[in-house]
PDB file of N, H, CA, C and O in Angstrom:
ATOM      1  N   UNK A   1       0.843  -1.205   0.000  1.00  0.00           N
ATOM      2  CA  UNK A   1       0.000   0.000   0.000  1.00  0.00           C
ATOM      3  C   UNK A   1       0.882   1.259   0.000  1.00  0.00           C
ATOM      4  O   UNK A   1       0.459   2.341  -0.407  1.00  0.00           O
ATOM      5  N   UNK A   2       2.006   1.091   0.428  1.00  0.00           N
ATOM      6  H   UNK A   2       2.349   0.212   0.759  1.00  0.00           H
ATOM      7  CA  UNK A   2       3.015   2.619   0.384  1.00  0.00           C
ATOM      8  C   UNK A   2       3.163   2.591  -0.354  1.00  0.00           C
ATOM      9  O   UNK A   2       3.087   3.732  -0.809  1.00  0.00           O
ATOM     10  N   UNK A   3       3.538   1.511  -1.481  1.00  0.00           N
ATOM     11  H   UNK A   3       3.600   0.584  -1.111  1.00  0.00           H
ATOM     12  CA  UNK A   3       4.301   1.714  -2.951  1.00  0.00           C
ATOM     13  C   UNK A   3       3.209   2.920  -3.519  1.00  0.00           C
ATOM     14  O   UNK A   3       3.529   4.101  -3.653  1.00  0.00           O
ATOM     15  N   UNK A   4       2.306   2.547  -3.720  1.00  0.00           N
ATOM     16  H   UNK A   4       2.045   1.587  -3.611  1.00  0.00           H
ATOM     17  CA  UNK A   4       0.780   3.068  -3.855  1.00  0.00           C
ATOM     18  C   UNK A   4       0.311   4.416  -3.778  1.00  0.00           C
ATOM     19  O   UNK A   4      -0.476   4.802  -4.643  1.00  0.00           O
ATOM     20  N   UNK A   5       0.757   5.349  -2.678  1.00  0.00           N
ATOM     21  H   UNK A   5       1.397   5.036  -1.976  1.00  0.00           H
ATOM     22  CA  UNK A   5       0.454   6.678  -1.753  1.00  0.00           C
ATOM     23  C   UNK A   5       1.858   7.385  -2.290  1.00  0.00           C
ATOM     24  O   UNK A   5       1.685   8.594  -2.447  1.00  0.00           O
ATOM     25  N   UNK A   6       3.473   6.857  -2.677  1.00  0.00           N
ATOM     26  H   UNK A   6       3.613   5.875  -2.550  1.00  0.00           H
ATOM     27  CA  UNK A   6       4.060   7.834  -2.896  1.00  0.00           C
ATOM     28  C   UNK A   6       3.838   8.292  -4.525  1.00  0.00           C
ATOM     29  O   UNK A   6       3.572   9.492  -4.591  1.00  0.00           O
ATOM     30  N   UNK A   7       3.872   7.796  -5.502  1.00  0.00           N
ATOM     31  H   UNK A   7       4.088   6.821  -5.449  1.00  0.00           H
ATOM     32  CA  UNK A   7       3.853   8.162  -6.463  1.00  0.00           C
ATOM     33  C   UNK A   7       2.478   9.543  -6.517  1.00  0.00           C
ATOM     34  O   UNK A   7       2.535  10.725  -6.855  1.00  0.00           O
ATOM     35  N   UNK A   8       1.391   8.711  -6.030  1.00  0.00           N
ATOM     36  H   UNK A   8       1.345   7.751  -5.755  1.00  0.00           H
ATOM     37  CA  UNK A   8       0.129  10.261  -6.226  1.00  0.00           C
ATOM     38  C   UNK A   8       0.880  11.294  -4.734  1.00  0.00           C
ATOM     39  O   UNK A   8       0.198  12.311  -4.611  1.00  0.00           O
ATOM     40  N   UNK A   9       1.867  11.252  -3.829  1.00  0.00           N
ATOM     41  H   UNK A   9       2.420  10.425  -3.928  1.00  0.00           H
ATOM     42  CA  UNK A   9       2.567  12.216  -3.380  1.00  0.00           C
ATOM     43  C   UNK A   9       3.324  12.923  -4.128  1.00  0.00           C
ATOM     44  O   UNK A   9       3.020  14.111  -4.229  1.00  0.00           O
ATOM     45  N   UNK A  10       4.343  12.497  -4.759  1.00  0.00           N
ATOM     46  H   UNK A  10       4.590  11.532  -4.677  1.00  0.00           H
ATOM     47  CA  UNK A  10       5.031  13.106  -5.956  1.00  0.00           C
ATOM     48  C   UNK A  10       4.124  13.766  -6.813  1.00  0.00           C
ATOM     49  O   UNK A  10       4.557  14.848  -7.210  1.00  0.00           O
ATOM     50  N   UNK A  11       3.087  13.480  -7.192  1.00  0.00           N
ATOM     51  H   UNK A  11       2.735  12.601  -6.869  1.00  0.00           H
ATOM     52  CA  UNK A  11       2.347  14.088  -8.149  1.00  0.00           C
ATOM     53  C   UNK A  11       1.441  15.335  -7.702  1.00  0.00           C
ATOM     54  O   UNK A  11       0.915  16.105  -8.506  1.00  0.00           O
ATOM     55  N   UNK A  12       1.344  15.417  -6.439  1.00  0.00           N
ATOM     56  H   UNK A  12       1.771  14.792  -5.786  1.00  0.00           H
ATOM     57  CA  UNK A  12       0.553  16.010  -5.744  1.00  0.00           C
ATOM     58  C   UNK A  12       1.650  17.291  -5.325  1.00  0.00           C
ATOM     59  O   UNK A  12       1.226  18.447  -5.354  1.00  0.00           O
ATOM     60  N   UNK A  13       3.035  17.019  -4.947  1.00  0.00           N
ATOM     61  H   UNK A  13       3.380  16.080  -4.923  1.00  0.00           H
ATOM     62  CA  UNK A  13       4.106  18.010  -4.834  1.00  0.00           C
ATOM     63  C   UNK A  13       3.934  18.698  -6.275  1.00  0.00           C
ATOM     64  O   UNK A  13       3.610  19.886  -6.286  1.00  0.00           O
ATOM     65  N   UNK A  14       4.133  18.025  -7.496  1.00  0.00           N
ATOM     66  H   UNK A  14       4.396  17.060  -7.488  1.00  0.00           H
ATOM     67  CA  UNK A  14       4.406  18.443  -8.834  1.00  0.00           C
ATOM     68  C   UNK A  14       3.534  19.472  -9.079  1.00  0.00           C
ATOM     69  O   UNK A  14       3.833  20.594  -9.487  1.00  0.00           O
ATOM     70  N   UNK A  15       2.591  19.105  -8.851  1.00  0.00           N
ATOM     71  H   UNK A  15       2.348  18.193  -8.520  1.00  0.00           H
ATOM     72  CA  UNK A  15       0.944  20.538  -9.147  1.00  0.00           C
ATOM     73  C   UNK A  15       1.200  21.251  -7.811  1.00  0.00           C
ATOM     74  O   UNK A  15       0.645  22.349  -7.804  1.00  0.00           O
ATOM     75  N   UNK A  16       1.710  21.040  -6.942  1.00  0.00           N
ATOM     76  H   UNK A  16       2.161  20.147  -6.948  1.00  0.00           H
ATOM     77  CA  UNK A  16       1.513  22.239  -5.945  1.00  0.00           C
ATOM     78  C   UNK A  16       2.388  23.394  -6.598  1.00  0.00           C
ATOM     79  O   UNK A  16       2.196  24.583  -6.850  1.00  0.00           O
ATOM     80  N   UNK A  17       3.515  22.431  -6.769  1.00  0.00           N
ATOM     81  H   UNK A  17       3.671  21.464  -6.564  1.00  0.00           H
ATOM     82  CA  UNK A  17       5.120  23.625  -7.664  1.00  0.00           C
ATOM     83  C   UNK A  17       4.811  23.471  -9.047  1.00  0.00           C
ATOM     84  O   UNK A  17       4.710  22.337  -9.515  1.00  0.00           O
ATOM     85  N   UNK A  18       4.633  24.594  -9.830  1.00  0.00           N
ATOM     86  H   UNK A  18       4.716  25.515  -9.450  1.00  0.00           H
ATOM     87  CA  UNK A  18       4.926  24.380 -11.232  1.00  0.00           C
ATOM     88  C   UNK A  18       5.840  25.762 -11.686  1.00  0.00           C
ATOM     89  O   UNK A  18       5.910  26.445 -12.707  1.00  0.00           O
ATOM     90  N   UNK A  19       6.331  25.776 -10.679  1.00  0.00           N
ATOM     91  H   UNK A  19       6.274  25.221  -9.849  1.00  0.00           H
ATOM     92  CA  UNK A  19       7.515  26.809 -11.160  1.00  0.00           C
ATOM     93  C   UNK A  19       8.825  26.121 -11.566  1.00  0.00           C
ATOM     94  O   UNK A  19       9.834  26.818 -11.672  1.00  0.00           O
ATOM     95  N   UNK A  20       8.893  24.527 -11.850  1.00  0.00           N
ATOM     96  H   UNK A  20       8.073  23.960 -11.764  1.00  0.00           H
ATOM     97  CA  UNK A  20       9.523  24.190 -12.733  1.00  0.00           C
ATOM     98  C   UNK A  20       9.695  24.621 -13.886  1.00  0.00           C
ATOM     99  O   UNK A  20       8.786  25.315 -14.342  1.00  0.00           O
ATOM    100  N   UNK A  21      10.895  24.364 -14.736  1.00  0.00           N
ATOM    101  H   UNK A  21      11.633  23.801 -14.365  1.00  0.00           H
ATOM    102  CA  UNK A  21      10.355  24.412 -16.275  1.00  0.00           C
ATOM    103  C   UNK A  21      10.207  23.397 -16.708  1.00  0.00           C
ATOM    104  O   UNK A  21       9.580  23.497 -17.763  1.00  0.00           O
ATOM    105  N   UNK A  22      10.531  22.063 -16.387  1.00  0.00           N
ATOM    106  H   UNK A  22      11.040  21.982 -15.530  1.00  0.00           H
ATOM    107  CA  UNK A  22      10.636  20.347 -16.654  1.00  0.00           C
ATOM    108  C   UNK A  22       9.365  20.499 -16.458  1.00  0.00           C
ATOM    109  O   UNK A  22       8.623  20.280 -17.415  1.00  0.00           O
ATOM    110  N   UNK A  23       8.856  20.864 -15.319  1.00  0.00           N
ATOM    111  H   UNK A  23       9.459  21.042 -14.542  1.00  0.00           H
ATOM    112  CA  UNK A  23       7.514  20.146 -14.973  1.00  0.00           C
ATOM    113  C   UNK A  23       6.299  20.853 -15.681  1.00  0.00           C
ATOM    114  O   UNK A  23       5.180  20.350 -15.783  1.00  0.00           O
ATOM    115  N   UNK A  24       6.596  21.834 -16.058  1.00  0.00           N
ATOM    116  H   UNK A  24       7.505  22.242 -15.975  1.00  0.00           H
ATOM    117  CA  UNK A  24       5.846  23.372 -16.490  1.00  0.00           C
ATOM    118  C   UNK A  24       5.286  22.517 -18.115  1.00  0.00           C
ATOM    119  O   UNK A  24       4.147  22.466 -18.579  1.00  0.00           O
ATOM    120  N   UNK A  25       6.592  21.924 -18.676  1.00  0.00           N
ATOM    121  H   UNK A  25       7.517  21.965 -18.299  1.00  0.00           H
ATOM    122  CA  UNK A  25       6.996  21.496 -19.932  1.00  0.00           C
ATOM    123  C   UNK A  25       6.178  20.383 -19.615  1.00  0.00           C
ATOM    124  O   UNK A  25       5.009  20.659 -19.885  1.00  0.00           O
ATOM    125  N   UNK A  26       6.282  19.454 -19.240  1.00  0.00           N
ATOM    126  H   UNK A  26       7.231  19.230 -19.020  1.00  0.00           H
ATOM    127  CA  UNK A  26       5.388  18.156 -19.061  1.00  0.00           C
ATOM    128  C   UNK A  26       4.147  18.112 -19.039  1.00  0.00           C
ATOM    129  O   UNK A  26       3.410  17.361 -19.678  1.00  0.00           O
ATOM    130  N   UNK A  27       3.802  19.143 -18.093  1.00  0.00           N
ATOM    131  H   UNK A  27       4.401  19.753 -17.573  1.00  0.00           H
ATOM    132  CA  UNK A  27       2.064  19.259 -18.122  1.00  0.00           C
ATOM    133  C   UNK A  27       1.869  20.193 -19.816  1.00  0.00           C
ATOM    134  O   UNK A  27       0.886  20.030 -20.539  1.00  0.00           O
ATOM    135  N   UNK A  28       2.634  20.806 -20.035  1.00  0.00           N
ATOM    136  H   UNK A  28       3.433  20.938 -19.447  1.00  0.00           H
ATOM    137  CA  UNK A  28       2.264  21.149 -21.791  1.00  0.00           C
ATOM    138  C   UNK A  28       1.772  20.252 -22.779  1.00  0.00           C
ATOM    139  O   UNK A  28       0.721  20.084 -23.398  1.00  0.00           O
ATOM    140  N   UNK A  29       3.096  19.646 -22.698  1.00  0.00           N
ATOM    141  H   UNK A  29       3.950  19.783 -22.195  1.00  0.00           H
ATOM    142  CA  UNK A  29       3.409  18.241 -23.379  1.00  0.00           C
ATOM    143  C   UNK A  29       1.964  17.299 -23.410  1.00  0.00           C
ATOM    144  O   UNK A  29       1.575  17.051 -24.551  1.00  0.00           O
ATOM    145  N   UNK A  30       1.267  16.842 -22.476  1.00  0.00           N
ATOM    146  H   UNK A  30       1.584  17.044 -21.549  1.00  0.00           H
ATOM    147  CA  UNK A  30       0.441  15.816 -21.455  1.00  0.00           C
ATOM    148  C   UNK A  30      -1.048  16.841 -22.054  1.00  0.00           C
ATOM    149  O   UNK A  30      -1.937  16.110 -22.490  1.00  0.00           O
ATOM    150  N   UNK A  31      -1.398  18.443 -22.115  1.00  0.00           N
ATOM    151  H   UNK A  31      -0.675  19.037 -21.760  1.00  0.00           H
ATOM    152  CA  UNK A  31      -2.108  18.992 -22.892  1.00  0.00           C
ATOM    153  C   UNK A  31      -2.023  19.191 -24.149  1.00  0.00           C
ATOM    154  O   UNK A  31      -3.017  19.741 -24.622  1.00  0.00           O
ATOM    155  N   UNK A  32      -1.240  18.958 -24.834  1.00  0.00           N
ATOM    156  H   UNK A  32      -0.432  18.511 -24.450  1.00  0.00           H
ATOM    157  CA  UNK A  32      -1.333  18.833 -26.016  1.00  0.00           C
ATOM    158  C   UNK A  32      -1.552  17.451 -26.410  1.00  0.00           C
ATOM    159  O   UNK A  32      -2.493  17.105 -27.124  1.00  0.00           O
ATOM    160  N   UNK A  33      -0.794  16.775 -26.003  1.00  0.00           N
ATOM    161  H   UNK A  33      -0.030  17.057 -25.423  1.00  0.00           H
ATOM    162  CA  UNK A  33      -1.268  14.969 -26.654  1.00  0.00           C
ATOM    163  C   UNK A  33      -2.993  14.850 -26.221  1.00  0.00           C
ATOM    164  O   UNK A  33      -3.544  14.426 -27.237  1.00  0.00           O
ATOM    165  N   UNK A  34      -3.887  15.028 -25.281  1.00  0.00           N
ATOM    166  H   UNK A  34      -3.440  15.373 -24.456  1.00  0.00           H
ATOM    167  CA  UNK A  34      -4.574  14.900 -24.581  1.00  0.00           C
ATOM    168  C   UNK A  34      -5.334  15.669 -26.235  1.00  0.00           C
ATOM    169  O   UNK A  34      -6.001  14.961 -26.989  1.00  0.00           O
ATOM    170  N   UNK A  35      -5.068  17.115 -26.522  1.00  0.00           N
ATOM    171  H   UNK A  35      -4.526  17.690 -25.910  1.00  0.00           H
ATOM    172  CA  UNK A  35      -6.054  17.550 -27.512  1.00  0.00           C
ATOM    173  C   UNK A  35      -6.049  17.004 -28.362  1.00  0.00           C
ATOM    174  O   UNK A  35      -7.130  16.826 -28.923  1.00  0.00           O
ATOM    175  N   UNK A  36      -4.893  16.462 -28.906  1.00  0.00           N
ATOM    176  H   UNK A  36      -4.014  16.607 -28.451  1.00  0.00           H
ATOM    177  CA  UNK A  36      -4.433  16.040 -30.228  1.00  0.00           C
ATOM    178  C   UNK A  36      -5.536  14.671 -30.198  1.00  0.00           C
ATOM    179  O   UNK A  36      -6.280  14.537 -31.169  1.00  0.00           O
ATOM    180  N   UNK A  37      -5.622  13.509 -28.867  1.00  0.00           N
ATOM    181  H   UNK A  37      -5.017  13.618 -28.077  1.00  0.00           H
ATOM    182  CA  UNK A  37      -6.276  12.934 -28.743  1.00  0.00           C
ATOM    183  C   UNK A  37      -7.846  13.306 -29.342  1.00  0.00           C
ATOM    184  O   UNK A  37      -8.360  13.053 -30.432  1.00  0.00           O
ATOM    185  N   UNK A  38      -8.185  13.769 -28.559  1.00  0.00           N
ATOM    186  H   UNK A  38      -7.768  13.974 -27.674  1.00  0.00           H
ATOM    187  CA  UNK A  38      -9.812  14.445 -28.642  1.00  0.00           C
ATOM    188  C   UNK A  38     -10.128  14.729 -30.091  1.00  0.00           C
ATOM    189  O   UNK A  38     -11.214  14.565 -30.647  1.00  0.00           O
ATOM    190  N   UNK A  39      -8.928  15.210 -30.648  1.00  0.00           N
ATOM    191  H   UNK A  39      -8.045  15.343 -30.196  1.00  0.00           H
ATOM    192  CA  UNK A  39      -9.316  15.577 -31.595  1.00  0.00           C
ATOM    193  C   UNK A  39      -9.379  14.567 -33.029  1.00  0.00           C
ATOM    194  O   UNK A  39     -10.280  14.567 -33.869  1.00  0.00           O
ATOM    195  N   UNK A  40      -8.272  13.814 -33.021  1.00  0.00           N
ATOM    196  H   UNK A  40      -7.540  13.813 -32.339  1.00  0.00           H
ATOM    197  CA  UNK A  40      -8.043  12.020 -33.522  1.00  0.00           C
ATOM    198  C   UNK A  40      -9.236  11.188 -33.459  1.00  0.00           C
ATOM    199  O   UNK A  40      -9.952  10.655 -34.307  1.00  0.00           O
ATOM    200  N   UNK A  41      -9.223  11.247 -32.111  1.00  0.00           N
ATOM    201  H   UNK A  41      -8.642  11.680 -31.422  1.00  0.00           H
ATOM    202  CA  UNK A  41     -10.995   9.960 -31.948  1.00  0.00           C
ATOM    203  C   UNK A  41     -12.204  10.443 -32.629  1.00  0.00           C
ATOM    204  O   UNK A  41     -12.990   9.580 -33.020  1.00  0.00           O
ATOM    205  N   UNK A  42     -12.513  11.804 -32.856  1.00  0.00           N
ATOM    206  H   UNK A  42     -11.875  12.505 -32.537  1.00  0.00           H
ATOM    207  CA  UNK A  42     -13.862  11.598 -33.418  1.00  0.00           C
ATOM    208  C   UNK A  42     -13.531  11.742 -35.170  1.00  0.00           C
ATOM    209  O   UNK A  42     -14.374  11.456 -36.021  1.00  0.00           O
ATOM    210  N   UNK A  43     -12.740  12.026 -35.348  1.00  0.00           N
ATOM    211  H   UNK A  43     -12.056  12.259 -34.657  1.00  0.00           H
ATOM    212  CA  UNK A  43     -12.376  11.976 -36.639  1.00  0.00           C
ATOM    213  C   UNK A  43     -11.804  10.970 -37.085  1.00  0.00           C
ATOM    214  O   UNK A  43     -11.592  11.087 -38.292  1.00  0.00           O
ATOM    215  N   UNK A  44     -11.252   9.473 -36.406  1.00  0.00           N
ATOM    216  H   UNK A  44     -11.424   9.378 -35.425  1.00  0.00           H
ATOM    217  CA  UNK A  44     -11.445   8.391 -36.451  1.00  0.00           C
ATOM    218  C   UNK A  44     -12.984   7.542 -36.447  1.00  0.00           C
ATOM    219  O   UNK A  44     -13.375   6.843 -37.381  1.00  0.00           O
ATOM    220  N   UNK A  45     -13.594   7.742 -35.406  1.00  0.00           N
ATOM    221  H   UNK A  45     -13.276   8.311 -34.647  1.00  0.00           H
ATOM    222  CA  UNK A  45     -15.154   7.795 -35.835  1.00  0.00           C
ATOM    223  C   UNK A  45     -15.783   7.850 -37.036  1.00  0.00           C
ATOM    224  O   UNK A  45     -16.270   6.912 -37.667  1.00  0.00           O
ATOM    225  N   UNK A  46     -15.749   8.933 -37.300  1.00  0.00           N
ATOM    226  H   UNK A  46     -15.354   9.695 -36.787  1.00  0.00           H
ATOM    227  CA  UNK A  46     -15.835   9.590 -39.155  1.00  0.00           C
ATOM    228  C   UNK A  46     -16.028   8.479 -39.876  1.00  0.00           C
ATOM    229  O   UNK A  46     -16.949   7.741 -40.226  1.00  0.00           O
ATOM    230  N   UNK A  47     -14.463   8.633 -40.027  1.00  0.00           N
ATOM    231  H   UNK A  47     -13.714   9.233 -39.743  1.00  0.00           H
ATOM    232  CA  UNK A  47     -14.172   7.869 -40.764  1.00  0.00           C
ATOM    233  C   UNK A  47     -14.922   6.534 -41.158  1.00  0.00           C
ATOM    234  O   UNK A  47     -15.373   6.056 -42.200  1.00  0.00           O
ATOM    235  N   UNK A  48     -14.832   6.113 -39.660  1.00  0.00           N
ATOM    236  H   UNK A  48     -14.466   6.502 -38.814  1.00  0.00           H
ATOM    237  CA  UNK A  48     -15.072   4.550 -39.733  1.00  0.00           C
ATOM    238  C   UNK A  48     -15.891   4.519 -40.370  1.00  0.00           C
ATOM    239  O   UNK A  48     -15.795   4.018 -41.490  1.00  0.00           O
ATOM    240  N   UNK A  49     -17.009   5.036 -39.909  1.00  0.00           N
ATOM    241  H   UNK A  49     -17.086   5.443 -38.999  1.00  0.00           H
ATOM    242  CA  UNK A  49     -18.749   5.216 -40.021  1.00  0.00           C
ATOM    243  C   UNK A  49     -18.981   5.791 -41.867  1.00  0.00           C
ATOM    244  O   UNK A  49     -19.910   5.537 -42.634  1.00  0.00           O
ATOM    245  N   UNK A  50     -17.581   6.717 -42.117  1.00  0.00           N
ATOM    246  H   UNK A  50     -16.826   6.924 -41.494  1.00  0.00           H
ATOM    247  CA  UNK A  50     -18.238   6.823 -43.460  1.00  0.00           C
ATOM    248  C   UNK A  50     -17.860   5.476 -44.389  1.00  0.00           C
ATOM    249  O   UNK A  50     -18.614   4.928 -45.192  1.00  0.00           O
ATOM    250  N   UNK A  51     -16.858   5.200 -44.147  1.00  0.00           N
ATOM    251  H   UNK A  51     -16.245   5.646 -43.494  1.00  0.00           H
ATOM    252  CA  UNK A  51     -16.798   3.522 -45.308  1.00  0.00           C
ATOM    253  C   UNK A  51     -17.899   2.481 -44.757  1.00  0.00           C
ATOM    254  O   UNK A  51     -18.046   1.389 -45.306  1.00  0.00           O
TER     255      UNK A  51
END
């Protein structure tokens, strides 16, 4: 169960500080794939549905 609680600790430090630039950069990174996503799936959809 500790293995478990530190990682969402680390993650929970990471969003408290984002006066990184690594980390600043990561959550960019993590919003852009995320749109790029959103934006892929329904236009995969489309697709499917039009053939």
């Amino acid at each position: 169960m500790t293995t478990i609680g530190q990682p969402s600790r680390r993650l929970a430090s990471t969003v408290s500080v984002p006066t990184n630039r690594s980390t600043l950069m990561e959550w960019l990174g993590l919003g852009a794939l995320l749109s790029v996503l959103f934006v892929a799936l329904p236009l995969m959809l489309v697709a499917l549905q039009t053939t």
